[in-house]
N, C-alpha and C positions, 0 to 999 in steps of 0.2 A: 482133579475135578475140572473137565474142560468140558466144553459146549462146543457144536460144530452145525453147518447147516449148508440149504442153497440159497445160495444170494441173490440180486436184483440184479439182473445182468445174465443169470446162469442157464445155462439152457440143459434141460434130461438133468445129467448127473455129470456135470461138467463145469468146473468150477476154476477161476484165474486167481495165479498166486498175486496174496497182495501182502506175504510180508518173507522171506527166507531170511532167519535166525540162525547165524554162527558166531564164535566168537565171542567178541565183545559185545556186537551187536542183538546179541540173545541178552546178554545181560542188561544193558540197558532197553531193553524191553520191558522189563519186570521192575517192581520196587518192593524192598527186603521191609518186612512184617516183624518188629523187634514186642508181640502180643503174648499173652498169656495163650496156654494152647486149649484151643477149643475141645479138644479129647481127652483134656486133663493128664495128658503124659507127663515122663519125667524128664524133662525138655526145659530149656533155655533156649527160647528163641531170639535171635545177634539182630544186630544193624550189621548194613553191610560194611561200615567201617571198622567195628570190631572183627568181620569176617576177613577180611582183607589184612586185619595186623598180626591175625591168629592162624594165617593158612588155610582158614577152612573153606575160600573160594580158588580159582583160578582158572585162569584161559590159557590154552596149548595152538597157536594156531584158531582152527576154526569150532575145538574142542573147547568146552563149559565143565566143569570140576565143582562140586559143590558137596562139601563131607563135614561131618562133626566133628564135635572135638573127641580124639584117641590115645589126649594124654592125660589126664585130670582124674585123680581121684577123687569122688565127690561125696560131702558131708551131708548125712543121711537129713538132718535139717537146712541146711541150703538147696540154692538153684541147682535145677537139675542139668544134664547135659547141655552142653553150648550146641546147634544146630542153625538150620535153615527154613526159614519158611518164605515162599516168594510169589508174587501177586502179581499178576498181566497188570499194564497201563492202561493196556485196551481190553474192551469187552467184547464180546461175541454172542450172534446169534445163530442165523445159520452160516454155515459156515465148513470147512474140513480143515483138520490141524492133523499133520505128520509129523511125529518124535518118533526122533532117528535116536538109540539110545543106545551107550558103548555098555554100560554096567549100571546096577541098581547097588543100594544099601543092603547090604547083607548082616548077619548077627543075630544074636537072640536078641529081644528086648527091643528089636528095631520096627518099625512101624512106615513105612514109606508111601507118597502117594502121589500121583500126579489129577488132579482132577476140577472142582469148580463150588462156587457158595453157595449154605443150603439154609434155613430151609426153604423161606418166601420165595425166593425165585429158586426151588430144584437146585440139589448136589447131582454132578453125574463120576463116579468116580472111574477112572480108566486104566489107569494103575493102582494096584490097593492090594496089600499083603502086609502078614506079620510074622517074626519069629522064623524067618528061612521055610514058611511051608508052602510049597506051590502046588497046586499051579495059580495063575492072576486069576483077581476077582474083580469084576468089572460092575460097579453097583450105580442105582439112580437111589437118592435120598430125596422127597418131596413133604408138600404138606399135603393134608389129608383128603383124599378122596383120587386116589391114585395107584391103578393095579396094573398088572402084566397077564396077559393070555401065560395060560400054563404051556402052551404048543404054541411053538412060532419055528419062524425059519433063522436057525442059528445054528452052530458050529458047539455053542459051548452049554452047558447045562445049568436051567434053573434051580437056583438054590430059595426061591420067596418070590411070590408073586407080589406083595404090598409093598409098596413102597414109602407110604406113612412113617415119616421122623419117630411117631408118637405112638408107634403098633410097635411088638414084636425087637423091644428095646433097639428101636433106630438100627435093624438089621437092615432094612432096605432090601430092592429088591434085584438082587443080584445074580450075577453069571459066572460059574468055574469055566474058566479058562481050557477049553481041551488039549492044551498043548502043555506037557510036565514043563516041559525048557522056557514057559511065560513068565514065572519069576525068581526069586532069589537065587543063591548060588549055581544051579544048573543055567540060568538065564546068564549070568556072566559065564558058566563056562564056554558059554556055545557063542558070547562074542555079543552076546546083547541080538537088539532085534530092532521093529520099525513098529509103533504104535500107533494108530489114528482113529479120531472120529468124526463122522458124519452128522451133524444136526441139522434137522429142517423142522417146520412145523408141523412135522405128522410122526416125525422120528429119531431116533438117535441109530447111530450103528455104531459098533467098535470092531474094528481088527485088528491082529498083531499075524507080523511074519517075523519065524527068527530067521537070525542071520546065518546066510548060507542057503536056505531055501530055495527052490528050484519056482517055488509059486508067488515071490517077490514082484509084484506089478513094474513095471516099467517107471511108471510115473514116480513110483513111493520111491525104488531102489535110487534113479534120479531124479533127484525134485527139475522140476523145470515150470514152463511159464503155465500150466492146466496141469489137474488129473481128471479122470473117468471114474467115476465111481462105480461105476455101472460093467467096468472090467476086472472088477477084485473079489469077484466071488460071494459065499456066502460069509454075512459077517461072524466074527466070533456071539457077538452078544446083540441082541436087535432087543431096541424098546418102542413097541409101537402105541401109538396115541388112542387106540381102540376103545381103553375103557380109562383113559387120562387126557383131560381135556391141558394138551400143552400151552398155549396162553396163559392160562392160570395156574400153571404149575413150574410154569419154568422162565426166567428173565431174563437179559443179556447176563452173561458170565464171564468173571474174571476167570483165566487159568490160576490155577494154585497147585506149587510143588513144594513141598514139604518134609522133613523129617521128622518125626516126635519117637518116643521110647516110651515102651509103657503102656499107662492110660486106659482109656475104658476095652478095648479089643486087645492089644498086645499083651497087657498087662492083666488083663481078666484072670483070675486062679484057673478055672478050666480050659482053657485056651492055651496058657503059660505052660501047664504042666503036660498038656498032653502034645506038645509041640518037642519035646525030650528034652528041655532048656533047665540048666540047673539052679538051683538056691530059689531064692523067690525074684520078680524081675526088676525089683526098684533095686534090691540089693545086690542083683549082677552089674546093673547098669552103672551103680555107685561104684562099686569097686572093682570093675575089672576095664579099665579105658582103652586098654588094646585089644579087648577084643570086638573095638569097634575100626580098626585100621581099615576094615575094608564096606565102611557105613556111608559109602558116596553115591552121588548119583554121575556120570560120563555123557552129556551130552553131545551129538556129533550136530545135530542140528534141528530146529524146529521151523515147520513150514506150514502157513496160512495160509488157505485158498478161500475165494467169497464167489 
């Protein structure tokens, strides 16, 4: 759930980095959320000192490694999986945010997301799948009195025009991803991709290019001191302020990356079963801990422009 926008300073669609994340330095950007999970998964969210003594973080270079636990079999009345859930320091508004990303969490029962806090100030979620089915779903969560044009100009297909927490069981109003290789195992096999969005006060954008792409912008493929937003084509998902008055719908936003298992979407019976995932999902998640060996996130770097 992340926010992006044009800042004070910015002229057209042209925006100056004010922060490149690698490293350690992506890490200490964020502070680790040791909370009960908001989606009700069957998650165990760590501090990041418990993450640190258990393997489930690490830095390679200018690489970020963030994965669950893949060894623990767990007792159908205790905590659920050990994971991650992790919170910007800083907040944003308008803004552009590039996630350069190697691999996502893969697995049944997995639930992954990269996005921002909802409802009083708008969820915008950027990354958001479950159970290995792609393609990405790109959704805004708001409070009430908050719609999308049915026809806009966008790349990926609406799935809800409402975006009300409190309509249409908090589906929000979301975007398929036109690209199969957007998420879960096809997305790692093709090497990951480049994520970002656009926030100003009339808009949000998101686009994604995977890796290898011949229509990789310049600026995204190397981050450097600007991008153009105004040179990357049409985006995957546009949410425009038409019939949402954004002021009142949306506030500065921490980033939030996360994993949970489970819970109200992954875990839902009709969601679980027709994704071809076996047994029921609390009970896969309990008992089978390698089949989350490859339930991490890879980042290569994240880049803030205002």
């Amino acid at each position: 759930m992340v926010a992006v926008a044009v800042a004070s300073g910015a002229s057209a669609a042209t925006y100056s980095v004010t922060s490149n994340l690698v490293g350690q330095s992506f890490l200490n950007a964020f502070s680790w959320q040791a909370i009960a999970d908001p989606t009700n998964g069957r998650v165990n969210y760590v501090s990041e000192a418990t993450a640190q003594a258990d393997g489930l973080v690490s830095v390679w270079g200018n690489q970020v490694v963030l994965r669950a636990d893949s060894t623990t079999t767990l007792s159908p009345s205790g905590p659920g999986r050990n994971s991650f859930r992790l919170e910007s320091n800083a907040q944003y508004t308008t803004h552009v945010a590039v996630f350069d990303i190697a691999h996502m969490p893969q697995g049944c029962g997995t639930w992954p997301a990269v996005g921002a806090d909802w409802p009083n100030e708008g969820e915008v979620d950027i990354v958001e799948g479950v159970n290995d089915q792609s393609p990405n779903q790109s959704t805004l969560h708001t409070s009430a009195g908050c719609t999308m044009p049915s026809t806009r100009t966008m790349t990926g297909t609406s799935e809800g025009t409402d975006c009300d927490v409190y309509d249409n069981n908090n589906s929000g109003c979301g975007v398929l991803n036109n690209d199969s290789k957007s998420y879960g195992p096809v997305f790692n096999g093709a090497g990951g991709g480049w994520y970002a969005i656009e926030r100003t006060s009339s808009f949000i954008k998101i686009f994604f290019w995977e890796r290898g792409s011949t229509s990789v912008p310049s600026d995204v493929q190397y981050p450097g001191a600007s991008v153009d937003t105004d040179n990357w084509g049409t985006p995957n998902a546009y949410f425009p302020d038409t019939d949402c008055d954004f002021p009142s719908h949306f506030g500065p936003h921490n980033i939030i990356i996360n994993l949970t298992f489970c819970g109200d979407w992954a875990g839902n019976s009709a969601v679980y079963g027709a994704s071809g995932c076996p047994s029921t999902c609390d009970d896969y998640v309990n008992n089978n801990p390698s089949a989350f060996t490859n339930a991490y996130f890879e980042f290569n770097s994240l880049d803030i422009y205002q």
